[in-house]
C-alpha positions in Angstrom: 0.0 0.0 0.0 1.1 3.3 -0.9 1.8 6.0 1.6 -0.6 8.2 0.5 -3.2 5.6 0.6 -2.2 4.7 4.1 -2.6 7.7 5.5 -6.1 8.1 3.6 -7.3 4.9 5.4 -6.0 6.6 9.0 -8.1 9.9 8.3 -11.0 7.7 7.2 -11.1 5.6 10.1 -10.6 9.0 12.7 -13.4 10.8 10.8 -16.0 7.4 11.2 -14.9 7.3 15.0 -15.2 11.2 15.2 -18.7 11.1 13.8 -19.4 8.1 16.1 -18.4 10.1 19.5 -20.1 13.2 18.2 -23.2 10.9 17.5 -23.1 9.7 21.0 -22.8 13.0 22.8 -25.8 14.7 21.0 -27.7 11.1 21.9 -26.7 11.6 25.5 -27.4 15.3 25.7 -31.0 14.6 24.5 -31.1 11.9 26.7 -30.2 14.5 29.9 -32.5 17.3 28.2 -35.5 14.7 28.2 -35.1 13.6 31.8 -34.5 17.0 32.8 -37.6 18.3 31.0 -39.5 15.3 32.5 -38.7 16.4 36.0 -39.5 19.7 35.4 -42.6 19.1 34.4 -43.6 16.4 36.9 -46.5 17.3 39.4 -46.9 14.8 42.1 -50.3 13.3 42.3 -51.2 14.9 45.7 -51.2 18.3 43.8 -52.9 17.3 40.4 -55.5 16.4 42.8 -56.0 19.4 44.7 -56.0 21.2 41.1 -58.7 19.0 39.1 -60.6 17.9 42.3 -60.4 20.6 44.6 -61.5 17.7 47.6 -59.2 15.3 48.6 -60.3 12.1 48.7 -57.8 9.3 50.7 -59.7 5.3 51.7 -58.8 4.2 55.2 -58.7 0.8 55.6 -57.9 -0.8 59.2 -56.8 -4.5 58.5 -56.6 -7.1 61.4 -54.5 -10.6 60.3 -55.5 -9.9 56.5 -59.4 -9.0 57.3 -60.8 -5.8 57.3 -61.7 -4.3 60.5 -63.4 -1.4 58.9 -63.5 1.0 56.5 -63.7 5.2 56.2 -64.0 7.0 53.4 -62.1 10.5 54.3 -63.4 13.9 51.6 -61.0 16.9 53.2 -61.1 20.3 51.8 -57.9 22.0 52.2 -59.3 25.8 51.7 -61.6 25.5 55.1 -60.1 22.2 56.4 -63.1 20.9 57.1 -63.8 16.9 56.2 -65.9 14.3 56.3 -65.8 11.0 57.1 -68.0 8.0 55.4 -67.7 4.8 57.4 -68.2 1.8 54.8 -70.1 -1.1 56.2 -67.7 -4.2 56.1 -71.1 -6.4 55.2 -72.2 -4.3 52.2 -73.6 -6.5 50.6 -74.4 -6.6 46.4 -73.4 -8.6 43.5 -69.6 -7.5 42.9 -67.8 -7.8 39.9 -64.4 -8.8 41.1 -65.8 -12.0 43.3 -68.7 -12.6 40.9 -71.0 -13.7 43.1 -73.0 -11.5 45.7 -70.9 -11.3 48.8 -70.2 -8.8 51.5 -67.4 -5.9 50.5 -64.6 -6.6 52.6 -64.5 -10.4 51.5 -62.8 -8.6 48.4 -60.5 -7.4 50.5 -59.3 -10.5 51.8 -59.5 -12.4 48.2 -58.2 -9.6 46.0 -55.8 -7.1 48.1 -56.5 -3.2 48.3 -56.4 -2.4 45.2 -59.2 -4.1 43.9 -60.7 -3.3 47.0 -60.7 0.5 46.4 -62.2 0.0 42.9 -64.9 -2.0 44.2 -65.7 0.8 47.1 -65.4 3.4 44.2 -68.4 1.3 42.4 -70.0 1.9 45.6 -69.8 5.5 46.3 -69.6 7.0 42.5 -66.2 8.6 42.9 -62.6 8.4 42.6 -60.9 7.8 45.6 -57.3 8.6 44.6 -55.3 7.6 47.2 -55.1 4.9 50.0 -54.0 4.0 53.5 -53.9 0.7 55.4 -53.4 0.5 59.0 -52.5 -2.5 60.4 -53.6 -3.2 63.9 -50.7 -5.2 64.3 -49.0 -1.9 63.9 -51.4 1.0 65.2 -50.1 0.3 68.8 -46.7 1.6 67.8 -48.3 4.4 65.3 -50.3 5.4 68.5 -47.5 5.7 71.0 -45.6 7.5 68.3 -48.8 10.3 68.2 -48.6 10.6 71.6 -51.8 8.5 72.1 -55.1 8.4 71.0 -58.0 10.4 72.9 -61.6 8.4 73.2 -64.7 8.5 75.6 -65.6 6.2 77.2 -68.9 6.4 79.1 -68.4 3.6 81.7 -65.5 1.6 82.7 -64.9 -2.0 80.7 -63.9 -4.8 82.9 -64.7 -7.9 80.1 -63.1 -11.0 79.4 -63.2 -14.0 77.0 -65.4 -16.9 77.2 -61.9 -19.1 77.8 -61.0 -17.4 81.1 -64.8 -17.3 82.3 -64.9 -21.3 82.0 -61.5 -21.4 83.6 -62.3 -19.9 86.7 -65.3 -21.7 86.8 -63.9 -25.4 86.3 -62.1 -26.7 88.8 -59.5 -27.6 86.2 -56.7 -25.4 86.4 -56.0 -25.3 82.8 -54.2 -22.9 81.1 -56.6 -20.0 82.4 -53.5 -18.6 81.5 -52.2 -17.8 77.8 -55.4 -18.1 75.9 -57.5 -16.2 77.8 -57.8 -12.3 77.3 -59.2 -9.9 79.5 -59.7 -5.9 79.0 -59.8 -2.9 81.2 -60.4 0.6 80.3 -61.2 3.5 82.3 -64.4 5.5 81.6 -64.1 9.1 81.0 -62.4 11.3 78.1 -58.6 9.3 78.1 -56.0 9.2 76.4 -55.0 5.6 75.4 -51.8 4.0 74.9 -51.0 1.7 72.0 -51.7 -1.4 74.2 -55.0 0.4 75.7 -56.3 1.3 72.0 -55.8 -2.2 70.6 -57.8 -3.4 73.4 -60.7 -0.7 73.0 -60.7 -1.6 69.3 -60.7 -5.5 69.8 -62.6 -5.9 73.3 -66.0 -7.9 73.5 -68.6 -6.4 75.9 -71.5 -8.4 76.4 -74.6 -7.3 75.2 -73.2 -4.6 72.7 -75.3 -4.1 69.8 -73.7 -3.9 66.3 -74.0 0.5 66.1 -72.4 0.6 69.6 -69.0 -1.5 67.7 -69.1 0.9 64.9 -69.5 4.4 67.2 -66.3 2.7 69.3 -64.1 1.8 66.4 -65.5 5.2 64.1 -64.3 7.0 67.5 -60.8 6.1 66.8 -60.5 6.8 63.7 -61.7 10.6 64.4 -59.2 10.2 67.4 -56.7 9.5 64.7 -56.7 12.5 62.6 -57.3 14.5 66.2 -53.7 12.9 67.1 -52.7 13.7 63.6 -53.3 17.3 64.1 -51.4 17.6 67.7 -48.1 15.7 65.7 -47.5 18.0 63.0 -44.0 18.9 63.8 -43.5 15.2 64.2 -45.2 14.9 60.7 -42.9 18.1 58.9 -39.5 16.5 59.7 -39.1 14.1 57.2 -36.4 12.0 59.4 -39.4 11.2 62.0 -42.1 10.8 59.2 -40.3 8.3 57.7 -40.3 6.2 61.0 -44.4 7.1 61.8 -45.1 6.3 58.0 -43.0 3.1 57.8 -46.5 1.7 60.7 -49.2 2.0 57.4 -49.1 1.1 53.5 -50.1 3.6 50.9 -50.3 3.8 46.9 -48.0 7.0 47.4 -44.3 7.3 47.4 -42.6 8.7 49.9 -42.5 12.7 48.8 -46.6 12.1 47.9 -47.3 10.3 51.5 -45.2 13.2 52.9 -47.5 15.9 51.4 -50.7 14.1 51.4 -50.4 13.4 55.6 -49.3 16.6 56.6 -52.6 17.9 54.1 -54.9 16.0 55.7 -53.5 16.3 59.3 -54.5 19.9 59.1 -58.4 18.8 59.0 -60.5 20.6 62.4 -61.2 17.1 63.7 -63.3 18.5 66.5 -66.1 19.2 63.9 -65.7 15.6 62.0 -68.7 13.6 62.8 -68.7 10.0 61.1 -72.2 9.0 58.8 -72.5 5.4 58.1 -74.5 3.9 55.0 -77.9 1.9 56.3 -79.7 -0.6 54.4 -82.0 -4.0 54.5 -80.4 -6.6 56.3 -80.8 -10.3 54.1 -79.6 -13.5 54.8 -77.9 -14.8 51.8 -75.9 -18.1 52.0 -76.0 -17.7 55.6 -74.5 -14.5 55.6 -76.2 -11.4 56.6 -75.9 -8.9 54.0 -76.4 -5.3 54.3 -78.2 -3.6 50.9 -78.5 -0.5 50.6 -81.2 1.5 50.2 -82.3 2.6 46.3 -79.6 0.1 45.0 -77.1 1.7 46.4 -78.1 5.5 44.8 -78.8 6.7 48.0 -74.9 6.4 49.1 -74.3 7.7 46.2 -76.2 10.9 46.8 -74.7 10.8 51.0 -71.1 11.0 49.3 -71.8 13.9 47.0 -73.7 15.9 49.4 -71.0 15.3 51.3 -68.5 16.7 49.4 -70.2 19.6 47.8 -70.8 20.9 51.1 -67.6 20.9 51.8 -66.8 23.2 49.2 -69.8 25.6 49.3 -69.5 29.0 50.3 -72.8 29.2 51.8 -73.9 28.7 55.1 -74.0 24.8 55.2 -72.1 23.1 57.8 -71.1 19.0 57.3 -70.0 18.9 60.2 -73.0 20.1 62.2 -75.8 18.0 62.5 -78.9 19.1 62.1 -82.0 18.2 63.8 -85.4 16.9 62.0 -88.8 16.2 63.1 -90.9 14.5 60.5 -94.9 14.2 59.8 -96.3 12.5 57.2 -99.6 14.4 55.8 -100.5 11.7 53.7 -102.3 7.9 54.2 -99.1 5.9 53.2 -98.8 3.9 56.4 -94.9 4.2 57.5 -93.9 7.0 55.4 -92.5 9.2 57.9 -90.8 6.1 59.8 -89.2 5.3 56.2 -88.1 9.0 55.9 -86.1 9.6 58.9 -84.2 6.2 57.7 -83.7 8.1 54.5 -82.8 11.1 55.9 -80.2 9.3 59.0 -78.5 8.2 56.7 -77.4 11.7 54.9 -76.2 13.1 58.4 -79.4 14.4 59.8 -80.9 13.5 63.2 -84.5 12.7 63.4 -86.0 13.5 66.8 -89.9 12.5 66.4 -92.1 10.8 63.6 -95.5 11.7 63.9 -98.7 12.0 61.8 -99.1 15.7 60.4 -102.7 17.6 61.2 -103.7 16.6 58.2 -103.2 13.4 56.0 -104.3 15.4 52.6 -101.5 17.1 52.0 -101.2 17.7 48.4 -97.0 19.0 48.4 -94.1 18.5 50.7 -93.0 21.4 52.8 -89.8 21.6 54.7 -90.5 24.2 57.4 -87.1 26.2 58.4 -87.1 27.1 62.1 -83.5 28.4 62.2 -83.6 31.4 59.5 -81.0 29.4 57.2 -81.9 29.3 54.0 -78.7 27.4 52.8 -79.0 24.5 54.8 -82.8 24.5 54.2 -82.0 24.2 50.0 -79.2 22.3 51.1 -81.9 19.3 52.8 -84.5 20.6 50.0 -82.1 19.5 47.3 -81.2 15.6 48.8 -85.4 15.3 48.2 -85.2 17.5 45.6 -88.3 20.0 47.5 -88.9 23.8 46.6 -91.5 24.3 49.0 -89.6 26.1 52.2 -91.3 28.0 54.3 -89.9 30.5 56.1 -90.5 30.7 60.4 -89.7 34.0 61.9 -86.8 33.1 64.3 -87.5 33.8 67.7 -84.0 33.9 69.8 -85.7 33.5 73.2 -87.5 30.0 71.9 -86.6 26.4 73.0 -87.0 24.8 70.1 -85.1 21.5 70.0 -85.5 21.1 66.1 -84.2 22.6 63.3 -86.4 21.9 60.3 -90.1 20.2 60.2 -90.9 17.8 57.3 -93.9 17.5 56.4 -94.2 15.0 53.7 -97.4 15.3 51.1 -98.5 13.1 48.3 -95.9 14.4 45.7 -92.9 13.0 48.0 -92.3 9.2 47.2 -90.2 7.9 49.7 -86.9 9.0 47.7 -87.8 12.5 46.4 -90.9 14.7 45.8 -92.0 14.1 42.0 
């Protein structure tokens, strides 16, 4: 080979590598420009929320050995920190997608895992639920020490043990009275409980409690829990300690979005968060017993959105302040006004008579406002979708221990006036 030629062959080969490493940097400076761009644009999902929902929405789920203990739905509006809480009914009952077959809701829960779960409560409700948290109870004694303790009332003082324990000190046997057996003790008053104490006042079994009595304890911790929330929120802002109070639950955030979303929501005025459970008709099916709710299921529906766009009204309408009802039915429908104040329990209100109007021929429902506030009055108007308010002149100096009279006529049928 010629000189010439040789050297030709040299400059060829450092012009292909040349164009090679110049190929390479412009890939890897898009490559950095991309990922830079990415970032910058990035919103985490906490905030896109708060933009395109203005309500924050967040599912609660308190899990026992892989079971649901129960269930809260949790709507905060940052603006006015108010919230609400909707307590989901662990025996729901309807026919569910995920299981195919008609079951109770928190068997999908066990079967499927959270995610599913959440879906399914979605169904439920008619809303997104963005984000979740799991609290283990396995691990809610440690959270609760960690908050400083969770404050409950109790109104009298629970000395109860397990059926194990009772035998043994009745047998003469003096078997293992010992590690099986479980006994609780709580003090009555307003207290603040230790991890150890709250795991007992969630798990205890008083004789002759009724099922609401087990859902008012167990709804009382969970407002305890945002309360505790609340009085931690310099334990919440350094990220060094949130890491070790966040490392007691699961969530569907990661770590920055936890970080944001719990020290949102930890702002809520707790002392104004009153829990509203869904009712229904109790069935029996395949030995279970079911809870359906009422309209097939539109009814929660309209609780939840009531809900939440009182949260965010600028009116006079408080969520958070229950308002008293006393309902009279003015027509001959036998049970209407008993069937109302289910209805009407169920969105939040409290119903303190049911009686028969002074006439049973009335032709149009009237909702009678006592308190001079027409906001809340449309506000109940629109969950029965009724125009006909009548205004009482207000008299400071009265007693009156109700807030609004219903009086239902023949245009109301059972759900809404026609």
């Amino acid at each position: 080979m010629k000189k010439s030629e040789f050297n030709r062959e040299i400059n060829s080969g450092k012009t292909q590598r040349s164009g090679l490493l110049f190929l390479f940097v412009m890939i890897l400076i898009f490559a950095v420009a991309g990922v830079w761009i990415a970032l910058s644009l990035r919103t985490d999902p906490v905030s896109e929320n708060l933009k395109s929902d203005r309500v924050v929405k967040t599912l609660f789920v308190m899990e026992d050995k892989g079971k649901v203990l129960f269930t809260d739905v949790f709507i905060y509006y940052p603006v006015t920190k108010r919230g609400a809480l909707i307590n989901i009914l662990g025996n729901t009952g309807a026919i569910y997608r995920s299981l195919n077959r008609v079951d109770r809701i928190d068997a999908i829960y066990s079967e499927k895992g959270i995610e599913v779960y959440k879906s399914e409560v979605e169904n439920l409700i008619g809303q997104q639920i963005p984000f979740y948290v799991v609290l283990r109870l396995e691990d809610f004694g440690e959270l609760t020490d960690l908050l400083g303790g969770m404050r409950v009332f109790i109104p009298v003082p629970i000395d109860s043990k397990t059926d194990l324990e009772e035998r043994s000190s009745e047998e003469a046997a003096p078997v293992a009275a010992s590690s099986n057996a479980k006994r609780w003790l709580l003090p009555s008053g307003v207290v603040t409980l230790d991890g150890e104490k709250i795991h007992d006042y969630l798990t205890y079994e008083k004789e002759g409690e009724n099922e609401d009595d087990l859902i008012e304890r167990r709804q009382n911790v969970m407002v305890s829990f945002f309360t505790a929330l609340g009085r931690s929120q310099r334990l919440l802002k350094n990220k060094n300690t949130f890491e070790t109070v966040c490392g007691k639950f699961e969530a569907n955030l990661k770590a920055d979005d936890l970080y944001r979303l719990m020290n949102e929501i930890s702002q809520v005025d707790s002392e104004r968060l009153i829990p509203q459970t869904i009712t229904g008709t109790k069935r029996t099916v395949d030995g279970k017993q079911l809870l359906f709710p009422f309209y097939d299921g539109d009814l929660i529906k309209d609780v939840v959105n009531q809900a939440s766009n009182a949260l965010v009204s600028s009116d006079g309408v408080d969520v958070n302040r229950v308002y008293v009802l006393e309902i009279k039915n003015g027509t001959l429908v036998q049970g209407l006004a008993h069937n109302t104040s289910v209805l009407m329990q169920s969105a939040g209100y409290e119903v303190l008579s049911t009686t028969n109007a002074d006439s049973q021929d009335y032709e149009k429902t009237v909702i009678i406002n006592h308190i001079g506030n027409d906001d809340v009055a449309k506000n109940l108007g629109d969950f029965i979708r009724c125009t006909n308010i009548v205004e009482e002149e207000v008299n400071p100096d009265s007693d009156a221990n109700v807030d609004f009279t219903l009086i239902l006529g023949k245009d109301f049928d059972g759900r809404y006036v026609k």
